[in-house]
N, CA, C and O atoms as a GROMACS GRO file, in nm:
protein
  560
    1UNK      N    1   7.261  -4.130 -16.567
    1UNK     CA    2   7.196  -4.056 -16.461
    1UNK      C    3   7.064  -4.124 -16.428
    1UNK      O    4   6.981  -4.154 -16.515
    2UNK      N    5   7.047  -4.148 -16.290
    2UNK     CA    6   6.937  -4.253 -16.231
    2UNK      C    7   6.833  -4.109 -16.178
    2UNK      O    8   6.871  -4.010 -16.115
    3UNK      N    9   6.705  -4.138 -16.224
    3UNK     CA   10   6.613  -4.042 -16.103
    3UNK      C   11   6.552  -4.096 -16.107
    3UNK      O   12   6.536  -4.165 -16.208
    4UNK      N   13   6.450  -4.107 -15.968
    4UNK     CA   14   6.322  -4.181 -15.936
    4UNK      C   15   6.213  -4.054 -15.888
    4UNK      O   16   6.236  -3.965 -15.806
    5UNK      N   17   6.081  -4.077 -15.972
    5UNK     CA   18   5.989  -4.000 -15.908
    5UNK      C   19   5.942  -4.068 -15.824
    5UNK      O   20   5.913  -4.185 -15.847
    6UNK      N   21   5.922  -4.011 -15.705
    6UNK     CA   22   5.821  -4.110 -15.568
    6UNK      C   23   5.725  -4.034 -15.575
    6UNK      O   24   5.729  -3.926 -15.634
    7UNK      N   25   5.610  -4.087 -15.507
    7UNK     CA   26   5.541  -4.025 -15.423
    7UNK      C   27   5.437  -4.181 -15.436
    7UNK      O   28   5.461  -4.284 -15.499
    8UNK      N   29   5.300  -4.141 -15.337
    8UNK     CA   30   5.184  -4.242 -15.296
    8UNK      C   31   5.088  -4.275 -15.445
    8UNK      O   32   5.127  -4.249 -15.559
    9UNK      N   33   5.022  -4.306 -15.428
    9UNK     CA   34   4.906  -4.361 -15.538
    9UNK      C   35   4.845  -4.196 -15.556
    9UNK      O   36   4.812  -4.123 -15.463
   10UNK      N   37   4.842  -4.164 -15.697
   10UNK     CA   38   4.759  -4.056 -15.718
   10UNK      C   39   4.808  -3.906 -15.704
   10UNK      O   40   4.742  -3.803 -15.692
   11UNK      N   41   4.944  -3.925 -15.708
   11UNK     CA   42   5.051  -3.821 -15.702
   11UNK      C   43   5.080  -3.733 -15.835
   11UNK      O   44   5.103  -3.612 -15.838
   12UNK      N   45   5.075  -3.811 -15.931
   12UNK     CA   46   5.108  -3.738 -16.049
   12UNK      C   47   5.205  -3.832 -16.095
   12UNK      O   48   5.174  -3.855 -16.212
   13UNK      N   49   5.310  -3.901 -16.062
   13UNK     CA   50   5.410  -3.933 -16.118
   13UNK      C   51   5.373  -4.025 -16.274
   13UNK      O   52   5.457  -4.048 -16.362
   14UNK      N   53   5.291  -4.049 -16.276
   14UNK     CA   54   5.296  -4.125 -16.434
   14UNK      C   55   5.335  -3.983 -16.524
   14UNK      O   56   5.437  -3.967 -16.590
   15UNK      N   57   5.246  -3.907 -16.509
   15UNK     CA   58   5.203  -3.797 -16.607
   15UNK      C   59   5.307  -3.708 -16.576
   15UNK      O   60   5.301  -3.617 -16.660
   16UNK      N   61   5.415  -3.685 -16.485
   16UNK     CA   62   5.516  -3.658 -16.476
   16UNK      C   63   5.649  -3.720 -16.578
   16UNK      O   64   5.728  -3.650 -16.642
   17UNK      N   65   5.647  -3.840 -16.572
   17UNK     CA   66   5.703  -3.973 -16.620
   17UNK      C   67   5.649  -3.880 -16.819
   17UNK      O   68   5.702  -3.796 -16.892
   18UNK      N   69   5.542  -3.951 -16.824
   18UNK     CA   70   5.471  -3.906 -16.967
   18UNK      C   71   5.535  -3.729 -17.010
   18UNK      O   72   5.575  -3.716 -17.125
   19UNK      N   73   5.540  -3.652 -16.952
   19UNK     CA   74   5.539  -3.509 -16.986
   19UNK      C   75   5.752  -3.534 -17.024
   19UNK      O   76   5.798  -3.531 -17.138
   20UNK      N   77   5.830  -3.554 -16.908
   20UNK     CA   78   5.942  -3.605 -16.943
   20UNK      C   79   5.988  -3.688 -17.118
   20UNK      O   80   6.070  -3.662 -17.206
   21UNK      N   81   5.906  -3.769 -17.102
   21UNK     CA   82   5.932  -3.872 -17.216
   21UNK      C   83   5.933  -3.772 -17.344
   21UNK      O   84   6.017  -3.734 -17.426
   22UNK      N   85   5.801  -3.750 -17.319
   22UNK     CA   86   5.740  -3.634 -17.472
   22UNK      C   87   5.869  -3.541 -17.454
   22UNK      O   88   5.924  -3.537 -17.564
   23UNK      N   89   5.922  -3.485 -17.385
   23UNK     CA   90   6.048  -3.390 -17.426
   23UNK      C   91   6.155  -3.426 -17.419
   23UNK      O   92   6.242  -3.343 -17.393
   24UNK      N   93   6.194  -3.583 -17.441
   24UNK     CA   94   6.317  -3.620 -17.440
   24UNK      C   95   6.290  -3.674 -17.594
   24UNK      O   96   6.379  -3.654 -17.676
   25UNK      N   97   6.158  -3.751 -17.639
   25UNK     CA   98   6.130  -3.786 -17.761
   25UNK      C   99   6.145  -3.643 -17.848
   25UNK      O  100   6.175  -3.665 -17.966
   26UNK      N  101   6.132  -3.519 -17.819
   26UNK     CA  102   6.115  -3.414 -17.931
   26UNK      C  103   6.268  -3.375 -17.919
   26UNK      O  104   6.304  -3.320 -18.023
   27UNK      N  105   6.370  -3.385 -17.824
   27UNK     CA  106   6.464  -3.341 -17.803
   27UNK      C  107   6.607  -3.418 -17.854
   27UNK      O  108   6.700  -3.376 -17.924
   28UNK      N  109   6.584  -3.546 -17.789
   28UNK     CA  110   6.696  -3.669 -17.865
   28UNK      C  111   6.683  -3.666 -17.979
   28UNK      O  112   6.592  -3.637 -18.057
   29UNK      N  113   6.861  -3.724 -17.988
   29UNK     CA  114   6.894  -3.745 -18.148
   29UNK      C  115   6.913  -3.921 -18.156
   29UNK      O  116   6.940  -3.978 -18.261
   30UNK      N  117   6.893  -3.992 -18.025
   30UNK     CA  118   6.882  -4.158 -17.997
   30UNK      C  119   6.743  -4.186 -17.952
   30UNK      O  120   6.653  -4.105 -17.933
   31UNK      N  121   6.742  -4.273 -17.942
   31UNK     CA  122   6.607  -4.374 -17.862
   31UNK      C  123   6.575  -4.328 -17.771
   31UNK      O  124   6.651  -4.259 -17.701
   32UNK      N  125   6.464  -4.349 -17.745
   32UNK     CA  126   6.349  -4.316 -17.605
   32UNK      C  127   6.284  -4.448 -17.592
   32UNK      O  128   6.221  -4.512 -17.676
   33UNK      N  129   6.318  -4.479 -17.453
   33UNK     CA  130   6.231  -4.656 -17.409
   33UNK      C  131   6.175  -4.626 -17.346
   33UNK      O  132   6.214  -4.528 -17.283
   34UNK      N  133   6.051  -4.680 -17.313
   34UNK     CA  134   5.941  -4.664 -17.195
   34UNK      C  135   5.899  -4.817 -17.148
   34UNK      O  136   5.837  -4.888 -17.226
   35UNK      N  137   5.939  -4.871 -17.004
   35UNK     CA  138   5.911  -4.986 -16.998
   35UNK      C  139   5.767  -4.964 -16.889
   35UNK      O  140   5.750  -4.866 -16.816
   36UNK      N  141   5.686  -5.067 -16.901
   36UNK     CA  142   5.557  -5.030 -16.852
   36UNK      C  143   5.509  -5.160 -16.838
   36UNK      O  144   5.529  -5.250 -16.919
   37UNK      N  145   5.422  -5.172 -16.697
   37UNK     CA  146   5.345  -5.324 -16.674
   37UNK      C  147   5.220  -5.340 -16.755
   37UNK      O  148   5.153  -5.287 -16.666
   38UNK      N  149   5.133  -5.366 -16.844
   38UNK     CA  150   5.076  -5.319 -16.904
   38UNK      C  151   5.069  -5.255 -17.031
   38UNK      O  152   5.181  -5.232 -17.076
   39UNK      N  153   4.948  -5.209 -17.123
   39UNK     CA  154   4.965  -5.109 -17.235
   39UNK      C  155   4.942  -5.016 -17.206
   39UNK      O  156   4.951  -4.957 -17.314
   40UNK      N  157   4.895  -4.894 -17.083
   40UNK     CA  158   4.825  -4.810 -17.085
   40UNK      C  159   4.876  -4.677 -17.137
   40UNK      O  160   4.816  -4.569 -17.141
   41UNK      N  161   4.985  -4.703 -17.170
   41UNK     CA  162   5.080  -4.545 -17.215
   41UNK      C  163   5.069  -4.582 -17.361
   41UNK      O  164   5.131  -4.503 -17.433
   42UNK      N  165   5.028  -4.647 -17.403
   42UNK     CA  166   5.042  -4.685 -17.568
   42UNK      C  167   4.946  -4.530 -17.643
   42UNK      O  168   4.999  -4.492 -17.747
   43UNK      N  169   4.843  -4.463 -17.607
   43UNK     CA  170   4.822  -4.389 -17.638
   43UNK      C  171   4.843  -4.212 -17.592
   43UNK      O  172   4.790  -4.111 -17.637
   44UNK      N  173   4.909  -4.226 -17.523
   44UNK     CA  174   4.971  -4.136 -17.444
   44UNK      C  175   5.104  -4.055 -17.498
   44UNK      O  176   5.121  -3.934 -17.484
   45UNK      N  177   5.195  -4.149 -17.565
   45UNK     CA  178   5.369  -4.096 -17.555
   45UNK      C  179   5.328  -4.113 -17.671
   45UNK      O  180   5.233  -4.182 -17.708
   46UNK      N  181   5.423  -4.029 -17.751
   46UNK     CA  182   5.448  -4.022 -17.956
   46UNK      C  183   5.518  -4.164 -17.981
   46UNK      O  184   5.601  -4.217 -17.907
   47UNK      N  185   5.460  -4.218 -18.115
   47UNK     CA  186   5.478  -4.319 -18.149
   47UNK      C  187   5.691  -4.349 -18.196
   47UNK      O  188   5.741  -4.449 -18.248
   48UNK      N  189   5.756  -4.233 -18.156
   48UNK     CA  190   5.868  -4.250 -18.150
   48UNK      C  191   5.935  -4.287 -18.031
   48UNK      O  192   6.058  -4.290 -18.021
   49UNK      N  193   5.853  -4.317 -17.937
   49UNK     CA  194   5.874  -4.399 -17.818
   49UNK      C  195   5.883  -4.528 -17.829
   49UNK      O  196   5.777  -4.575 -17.872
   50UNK      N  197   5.962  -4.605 -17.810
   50UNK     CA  198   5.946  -4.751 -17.805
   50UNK      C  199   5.872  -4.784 -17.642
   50UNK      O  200   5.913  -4.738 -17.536
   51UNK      N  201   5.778  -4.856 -17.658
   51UNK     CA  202   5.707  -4.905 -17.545
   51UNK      C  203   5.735  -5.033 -17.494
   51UNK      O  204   5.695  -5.118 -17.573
   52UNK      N  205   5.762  -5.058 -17.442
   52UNK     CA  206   5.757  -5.227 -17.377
   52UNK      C  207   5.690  -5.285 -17.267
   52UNK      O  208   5.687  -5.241 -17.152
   53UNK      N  209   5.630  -5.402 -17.316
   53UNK     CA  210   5.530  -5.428 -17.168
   53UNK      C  211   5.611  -5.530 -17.144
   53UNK      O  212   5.654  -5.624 -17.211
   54UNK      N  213   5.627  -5.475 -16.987
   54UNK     CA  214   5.677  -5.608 -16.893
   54UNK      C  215   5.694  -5.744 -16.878
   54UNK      O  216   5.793  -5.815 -16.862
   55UNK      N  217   5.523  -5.770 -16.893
   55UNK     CA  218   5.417  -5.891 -16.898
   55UNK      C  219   5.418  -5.966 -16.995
   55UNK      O  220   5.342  -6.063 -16.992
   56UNK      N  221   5.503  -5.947 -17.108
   56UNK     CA  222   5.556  -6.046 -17.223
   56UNK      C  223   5.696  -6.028 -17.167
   56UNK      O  224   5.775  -5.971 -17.244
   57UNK      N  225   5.732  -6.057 -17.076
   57UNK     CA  226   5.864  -6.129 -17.033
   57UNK      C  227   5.894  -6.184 -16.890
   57UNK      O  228   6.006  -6.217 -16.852
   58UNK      N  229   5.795  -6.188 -16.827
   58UNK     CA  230   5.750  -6.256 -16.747
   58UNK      C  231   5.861  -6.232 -16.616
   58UNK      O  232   5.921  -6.316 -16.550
   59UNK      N  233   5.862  -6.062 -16.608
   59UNK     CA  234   6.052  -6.015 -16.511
   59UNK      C  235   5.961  -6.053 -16.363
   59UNK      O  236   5.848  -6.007 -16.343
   60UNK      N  237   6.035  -6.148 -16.265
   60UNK     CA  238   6.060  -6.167 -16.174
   60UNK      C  239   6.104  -6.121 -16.053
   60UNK      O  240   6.170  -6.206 -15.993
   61UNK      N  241   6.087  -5.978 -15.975
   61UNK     CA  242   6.167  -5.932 -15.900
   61UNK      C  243   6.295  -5.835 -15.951
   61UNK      O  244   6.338  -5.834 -16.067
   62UNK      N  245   6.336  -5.769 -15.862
   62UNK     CA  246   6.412  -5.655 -15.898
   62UNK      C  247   6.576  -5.738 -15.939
   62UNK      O  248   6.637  -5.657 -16.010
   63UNK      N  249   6.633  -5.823 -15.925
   63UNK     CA  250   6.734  -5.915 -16.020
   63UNK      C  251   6.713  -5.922 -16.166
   63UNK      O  252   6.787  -5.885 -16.257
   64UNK      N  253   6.609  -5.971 -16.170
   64UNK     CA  254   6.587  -5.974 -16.326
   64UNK      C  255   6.554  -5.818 -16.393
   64UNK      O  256   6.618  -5.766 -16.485
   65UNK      N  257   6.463  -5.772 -16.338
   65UNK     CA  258   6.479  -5.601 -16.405
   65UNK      C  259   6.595  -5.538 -16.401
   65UNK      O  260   6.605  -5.440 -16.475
   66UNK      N  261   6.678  -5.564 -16.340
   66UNK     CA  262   6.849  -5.567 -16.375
   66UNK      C  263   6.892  -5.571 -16.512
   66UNK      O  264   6.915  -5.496 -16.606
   67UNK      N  265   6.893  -5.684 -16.482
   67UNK     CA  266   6.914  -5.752 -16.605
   67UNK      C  267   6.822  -5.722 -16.743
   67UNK      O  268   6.860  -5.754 -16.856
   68UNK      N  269   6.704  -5.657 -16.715
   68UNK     CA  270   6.611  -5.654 -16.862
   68UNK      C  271   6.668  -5.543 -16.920
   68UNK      O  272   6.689  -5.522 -17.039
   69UNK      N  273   6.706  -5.429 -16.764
   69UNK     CA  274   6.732  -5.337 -16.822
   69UNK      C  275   6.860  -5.314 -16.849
   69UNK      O  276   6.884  -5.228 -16.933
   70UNK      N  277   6.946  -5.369 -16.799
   70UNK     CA  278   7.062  -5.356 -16.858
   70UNK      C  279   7.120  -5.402 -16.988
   70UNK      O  280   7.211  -5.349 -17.051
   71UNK      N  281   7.035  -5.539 -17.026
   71UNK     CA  282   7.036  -5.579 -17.177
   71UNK      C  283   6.994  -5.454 -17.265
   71UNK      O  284   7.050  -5.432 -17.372
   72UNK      N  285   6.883  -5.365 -17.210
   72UNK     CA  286   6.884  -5.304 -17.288
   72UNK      C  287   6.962  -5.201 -17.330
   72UNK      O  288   6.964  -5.146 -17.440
   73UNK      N  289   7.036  -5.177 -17.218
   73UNK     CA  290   7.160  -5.068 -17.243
   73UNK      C  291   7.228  -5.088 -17.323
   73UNK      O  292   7.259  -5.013 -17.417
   74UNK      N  293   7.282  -5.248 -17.287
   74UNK     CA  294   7.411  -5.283 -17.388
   74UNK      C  295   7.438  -5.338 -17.508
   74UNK      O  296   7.541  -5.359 -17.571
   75UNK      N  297   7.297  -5.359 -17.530
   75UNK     CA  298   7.208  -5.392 -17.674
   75UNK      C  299   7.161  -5.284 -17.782
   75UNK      O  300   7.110  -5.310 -17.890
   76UNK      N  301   7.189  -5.158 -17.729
   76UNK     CA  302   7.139  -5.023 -17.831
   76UNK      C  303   7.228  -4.931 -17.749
   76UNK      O  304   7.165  -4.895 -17.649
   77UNK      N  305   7.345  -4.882 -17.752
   77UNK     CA  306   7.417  -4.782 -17.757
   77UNK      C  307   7.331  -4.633 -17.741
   77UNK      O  308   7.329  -4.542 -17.658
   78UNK      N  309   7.267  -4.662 -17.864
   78UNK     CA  310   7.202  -4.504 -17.921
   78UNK      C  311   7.066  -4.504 -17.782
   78UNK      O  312   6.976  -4.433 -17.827
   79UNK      N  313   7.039  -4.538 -17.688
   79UNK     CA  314   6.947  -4.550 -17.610
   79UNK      C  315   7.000  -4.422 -17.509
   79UNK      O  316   7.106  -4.437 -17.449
   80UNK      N  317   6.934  -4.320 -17.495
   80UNK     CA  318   6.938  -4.148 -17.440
   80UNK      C  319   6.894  -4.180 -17.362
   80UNK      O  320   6.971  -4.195 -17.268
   81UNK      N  321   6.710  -4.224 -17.327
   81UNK     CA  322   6.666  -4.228 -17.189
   81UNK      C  323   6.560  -4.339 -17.204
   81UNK      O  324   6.490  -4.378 -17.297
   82UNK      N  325   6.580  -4.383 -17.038
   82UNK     CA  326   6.484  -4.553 -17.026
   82UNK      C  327   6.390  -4.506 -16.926
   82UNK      O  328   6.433  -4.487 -16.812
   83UNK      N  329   6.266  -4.485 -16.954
   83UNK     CA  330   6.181  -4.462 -16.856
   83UNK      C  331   6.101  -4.591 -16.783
   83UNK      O  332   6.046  -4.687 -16.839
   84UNK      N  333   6.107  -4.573 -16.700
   84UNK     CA  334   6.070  -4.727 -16.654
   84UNK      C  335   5.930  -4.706 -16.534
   84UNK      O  336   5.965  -4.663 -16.423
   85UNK      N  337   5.782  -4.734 -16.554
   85UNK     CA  338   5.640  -4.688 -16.520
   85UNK      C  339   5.580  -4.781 -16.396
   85UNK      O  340   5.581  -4.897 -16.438
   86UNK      N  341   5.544  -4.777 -16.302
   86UNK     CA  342   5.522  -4.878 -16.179
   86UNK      C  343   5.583  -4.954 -16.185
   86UNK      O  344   5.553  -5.063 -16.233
   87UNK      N  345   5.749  -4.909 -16.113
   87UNK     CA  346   5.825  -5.030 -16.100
   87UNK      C  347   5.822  -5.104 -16.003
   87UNK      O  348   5.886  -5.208 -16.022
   88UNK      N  349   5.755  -5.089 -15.865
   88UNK     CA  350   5.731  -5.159 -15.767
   88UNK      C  351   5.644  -5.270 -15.855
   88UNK      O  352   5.668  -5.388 -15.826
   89UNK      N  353   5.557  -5.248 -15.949
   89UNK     CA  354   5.437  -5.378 -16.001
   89UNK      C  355   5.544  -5.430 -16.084
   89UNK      O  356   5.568  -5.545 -16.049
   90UNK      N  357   5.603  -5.399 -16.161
   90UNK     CA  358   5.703  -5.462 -16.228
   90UNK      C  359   5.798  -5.607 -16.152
   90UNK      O  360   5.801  -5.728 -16.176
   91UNK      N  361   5.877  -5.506 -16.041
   91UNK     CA  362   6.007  -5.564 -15.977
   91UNK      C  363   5.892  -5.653 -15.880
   91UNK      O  364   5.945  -5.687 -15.774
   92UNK      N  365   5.798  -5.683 -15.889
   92UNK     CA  366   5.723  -5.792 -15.767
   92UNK      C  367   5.736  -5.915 -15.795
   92UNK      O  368   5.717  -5.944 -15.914
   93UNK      N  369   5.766  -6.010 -15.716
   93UNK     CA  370   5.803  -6.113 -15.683
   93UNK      C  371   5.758  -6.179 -15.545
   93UNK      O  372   5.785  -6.163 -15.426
   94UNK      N  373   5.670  -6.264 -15.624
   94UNK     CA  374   5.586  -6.343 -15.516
   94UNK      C  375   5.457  -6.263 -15.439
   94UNK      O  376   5.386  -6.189 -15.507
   95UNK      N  377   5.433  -6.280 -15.306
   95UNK     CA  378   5.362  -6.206 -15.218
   95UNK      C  379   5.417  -6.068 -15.135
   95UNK      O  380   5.367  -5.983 -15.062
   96UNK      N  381   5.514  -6.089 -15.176
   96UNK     CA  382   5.643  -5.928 -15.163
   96UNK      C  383   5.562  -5.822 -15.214
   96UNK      O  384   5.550  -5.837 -15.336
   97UNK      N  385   5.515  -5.746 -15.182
   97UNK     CA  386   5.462  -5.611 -15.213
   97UNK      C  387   5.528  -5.498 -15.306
   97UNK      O  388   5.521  -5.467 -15.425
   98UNK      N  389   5.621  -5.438 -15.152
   98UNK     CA  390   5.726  -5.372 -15.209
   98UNK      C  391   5.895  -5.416 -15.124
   98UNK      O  392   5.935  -5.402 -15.009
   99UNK      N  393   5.960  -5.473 -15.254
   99UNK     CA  394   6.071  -5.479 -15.190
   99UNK      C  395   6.178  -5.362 -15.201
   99UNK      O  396   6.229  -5.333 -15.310
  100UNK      N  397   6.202  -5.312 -15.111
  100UNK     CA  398   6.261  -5.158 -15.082
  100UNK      C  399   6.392  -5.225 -15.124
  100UNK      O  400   6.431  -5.205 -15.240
  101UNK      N  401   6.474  -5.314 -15.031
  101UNK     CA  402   6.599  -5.321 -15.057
  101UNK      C  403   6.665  -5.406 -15.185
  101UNK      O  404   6.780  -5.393 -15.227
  102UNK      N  405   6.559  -5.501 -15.239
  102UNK     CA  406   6.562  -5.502 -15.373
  102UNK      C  407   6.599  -5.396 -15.475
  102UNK      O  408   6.704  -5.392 -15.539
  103UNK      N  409   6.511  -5.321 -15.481
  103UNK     CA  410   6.507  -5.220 -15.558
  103UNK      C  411   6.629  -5.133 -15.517
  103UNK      O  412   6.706  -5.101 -15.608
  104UNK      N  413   6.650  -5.101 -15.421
  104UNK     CA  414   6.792  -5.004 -15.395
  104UNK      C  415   6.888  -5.049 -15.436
  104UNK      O  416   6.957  -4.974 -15.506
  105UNK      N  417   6.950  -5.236 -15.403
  105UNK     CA  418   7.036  -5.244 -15.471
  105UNK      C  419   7.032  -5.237 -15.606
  105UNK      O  420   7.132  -5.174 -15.641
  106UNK      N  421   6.933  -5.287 -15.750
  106UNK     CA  422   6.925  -5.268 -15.850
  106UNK      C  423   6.931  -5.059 -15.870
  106UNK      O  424   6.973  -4.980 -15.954
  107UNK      N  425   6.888  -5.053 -15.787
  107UNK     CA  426   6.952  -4.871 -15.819
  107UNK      C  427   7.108  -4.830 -15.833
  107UNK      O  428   7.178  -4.774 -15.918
  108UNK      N  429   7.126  -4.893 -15.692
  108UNK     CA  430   7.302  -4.879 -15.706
  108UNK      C  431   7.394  -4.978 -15.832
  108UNK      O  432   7.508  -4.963 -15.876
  109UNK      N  433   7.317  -5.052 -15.854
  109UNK     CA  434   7.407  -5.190 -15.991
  109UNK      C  435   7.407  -5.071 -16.098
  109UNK      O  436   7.510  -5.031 -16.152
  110UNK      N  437   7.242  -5.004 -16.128
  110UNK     CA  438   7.217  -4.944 -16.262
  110UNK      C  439   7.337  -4.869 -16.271
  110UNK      O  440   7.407  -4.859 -16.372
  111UNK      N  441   7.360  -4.809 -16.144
  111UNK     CA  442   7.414  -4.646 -16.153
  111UNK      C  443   7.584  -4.657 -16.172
  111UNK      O  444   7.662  -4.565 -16.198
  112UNK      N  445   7.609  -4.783 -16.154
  112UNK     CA  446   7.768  -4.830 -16.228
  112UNK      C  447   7.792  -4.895 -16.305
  112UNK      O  448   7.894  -4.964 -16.304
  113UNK      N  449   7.666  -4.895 -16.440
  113UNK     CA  450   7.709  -4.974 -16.554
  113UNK      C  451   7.720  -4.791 -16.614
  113UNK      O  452   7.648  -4.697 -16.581
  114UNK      N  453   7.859  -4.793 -16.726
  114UNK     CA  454   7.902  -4.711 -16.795
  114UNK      C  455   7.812  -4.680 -16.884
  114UNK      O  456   7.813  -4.748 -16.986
  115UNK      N  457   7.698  -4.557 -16.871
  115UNK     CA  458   7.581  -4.552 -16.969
  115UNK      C  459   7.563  -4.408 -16.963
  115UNK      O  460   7.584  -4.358 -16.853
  116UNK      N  461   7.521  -4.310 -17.078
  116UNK     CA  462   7.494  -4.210 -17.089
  116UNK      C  463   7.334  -4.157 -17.076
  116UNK      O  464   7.276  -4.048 -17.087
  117UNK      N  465   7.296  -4.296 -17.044
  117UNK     CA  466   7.148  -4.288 -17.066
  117UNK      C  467   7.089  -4.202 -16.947
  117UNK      O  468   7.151  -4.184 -16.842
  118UNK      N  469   6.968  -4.151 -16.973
  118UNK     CA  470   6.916  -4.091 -16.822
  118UNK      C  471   6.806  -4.185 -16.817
  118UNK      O  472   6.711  -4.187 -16.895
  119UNK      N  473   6.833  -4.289 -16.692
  119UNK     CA  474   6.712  -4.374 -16.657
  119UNK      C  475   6.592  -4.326 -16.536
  119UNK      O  476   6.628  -4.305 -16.420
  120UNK      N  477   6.478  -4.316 -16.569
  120UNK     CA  478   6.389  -4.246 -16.484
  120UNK      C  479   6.287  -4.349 -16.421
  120UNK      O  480   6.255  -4.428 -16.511
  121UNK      N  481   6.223  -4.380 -16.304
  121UNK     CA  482   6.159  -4.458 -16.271
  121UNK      C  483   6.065  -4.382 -16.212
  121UNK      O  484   6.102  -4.274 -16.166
  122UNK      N  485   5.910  -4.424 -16.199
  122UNK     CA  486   5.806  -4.381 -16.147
  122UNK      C  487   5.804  -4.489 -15.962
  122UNK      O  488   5.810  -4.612 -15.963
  123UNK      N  489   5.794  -4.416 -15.845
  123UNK     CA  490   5.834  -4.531 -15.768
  123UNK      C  491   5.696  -4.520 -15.650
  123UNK      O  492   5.678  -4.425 -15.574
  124UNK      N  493   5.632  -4.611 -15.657
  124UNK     CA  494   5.507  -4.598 -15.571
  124UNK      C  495   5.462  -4.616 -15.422
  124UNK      O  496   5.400  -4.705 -15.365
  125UNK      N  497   5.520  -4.489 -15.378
  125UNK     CA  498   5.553  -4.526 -15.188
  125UNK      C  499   5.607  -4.365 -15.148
  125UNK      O  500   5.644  -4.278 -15.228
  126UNK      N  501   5.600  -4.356 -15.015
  126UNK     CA  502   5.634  -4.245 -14.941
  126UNK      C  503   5.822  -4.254 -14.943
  126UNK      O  504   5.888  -4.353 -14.911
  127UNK      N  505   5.863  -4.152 -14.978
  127UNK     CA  506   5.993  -4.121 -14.988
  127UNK      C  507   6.080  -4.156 -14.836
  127UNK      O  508   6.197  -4.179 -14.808
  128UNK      N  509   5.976  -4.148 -14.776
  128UNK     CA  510   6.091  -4.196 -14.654
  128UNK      C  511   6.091  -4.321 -14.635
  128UNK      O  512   6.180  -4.355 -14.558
  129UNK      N  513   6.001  -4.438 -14.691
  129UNK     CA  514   6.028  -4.580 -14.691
  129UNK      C  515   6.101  -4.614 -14.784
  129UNK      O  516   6.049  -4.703 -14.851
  130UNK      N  517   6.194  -4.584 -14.817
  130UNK     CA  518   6.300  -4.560 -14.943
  130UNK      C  519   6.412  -4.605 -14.881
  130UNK      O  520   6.411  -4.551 -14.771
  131UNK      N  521   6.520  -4.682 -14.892
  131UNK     CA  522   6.664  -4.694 -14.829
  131UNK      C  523   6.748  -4.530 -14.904
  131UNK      O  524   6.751  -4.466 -15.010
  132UNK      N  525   6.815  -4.526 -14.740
  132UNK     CA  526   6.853  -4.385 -14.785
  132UNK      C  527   6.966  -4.368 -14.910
  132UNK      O  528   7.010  -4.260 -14.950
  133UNK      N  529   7.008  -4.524 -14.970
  133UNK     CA  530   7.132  -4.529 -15.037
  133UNK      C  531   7.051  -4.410 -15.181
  133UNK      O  532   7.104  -4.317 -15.241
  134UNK      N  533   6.903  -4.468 -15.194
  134UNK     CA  534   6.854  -4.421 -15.328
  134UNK      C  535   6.806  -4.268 -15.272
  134UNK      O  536   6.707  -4.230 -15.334
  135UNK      N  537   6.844  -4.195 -15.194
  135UNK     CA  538   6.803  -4.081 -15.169
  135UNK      C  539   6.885  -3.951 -15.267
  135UNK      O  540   6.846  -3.834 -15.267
  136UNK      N  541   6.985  -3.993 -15.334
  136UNK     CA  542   7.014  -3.891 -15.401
  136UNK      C  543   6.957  -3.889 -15.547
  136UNK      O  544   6.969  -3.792 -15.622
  137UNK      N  545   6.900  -3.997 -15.576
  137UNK     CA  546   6.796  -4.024 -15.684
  137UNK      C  547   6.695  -3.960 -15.759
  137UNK      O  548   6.661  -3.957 -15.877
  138UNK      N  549   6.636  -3.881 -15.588
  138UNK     CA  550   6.485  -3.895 -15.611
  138UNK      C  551   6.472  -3.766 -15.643
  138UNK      O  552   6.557  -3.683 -15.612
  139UNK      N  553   6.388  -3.745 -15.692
  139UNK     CA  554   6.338  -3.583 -15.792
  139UNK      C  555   6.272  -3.470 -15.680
  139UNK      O  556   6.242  -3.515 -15.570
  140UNK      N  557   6.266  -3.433 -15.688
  140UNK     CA  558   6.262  -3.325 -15.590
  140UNK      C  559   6.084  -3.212 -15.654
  140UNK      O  560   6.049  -3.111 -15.591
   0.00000   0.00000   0.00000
């Protein structure tokens, strides 16, 4: 199950993102991932979060976050939910800002690999600059 929180700069969605995590970490009986550009959640989420910064892997555009994240699917089974924290700063590539249709197709790839996981993304932009494919996504 794919959801994306949207909204603009200063919306809430990290701490949305963060409040989620903390009750999937007290609730799962598997893994909790949090992928993040940066450390800044390192003191934030319970240390039964696995954290990962981006920026020691040097992801390229929304192809390769595909791929990071799908290794991680198929690399830990026991993986419940992948939270994934400014993925527009993440999925950037080059002088590309935000690539909308990037990112939609990596929405639609995620959402047909065979996974039980619930993957959540924080997504930084007005919901209607969104391709409408990812509109059933988005959190309400």
């Amino acid at each position: 199950m794919i959801k994306l929180i949207v909204g603009t700069k200063g919306t809430g969605k990290t701490k949305t993102l963060i409040e989620m995590a903390k009750k999937a970490a007290e609730e799962s009986k598997g893994n909790v991932v949090c992928v993040e550009k940066g450390e800044k959640l390192v003191r934030e989420l319970p240390n039964t979060v696995r954290l990962v910064n981006s920026e020691e892997y040097d992801i390229q555009g929304f192809a390769c976050l595909y791929g990071f994240l799908a290794g991680f699917l198929a690399g830990n089974y026991d993986i419940t939910h992948l939270f994934i924290d400014g993925t527009f700063k993440i999925g950037k590539i080059g002088d590309v800002e935000k690539d909308y249709e990037g990112f939609a197709y990596m929405v639609q790839c995620l959402a047909k690999l065979n996974t039980e996981a619930q993957i959540v993304f924080t997504v930084s932009c007005d919901a209607s600059d969104l391709p409408v494919s990812v509109n059933e996504y988005i959190v309400k």
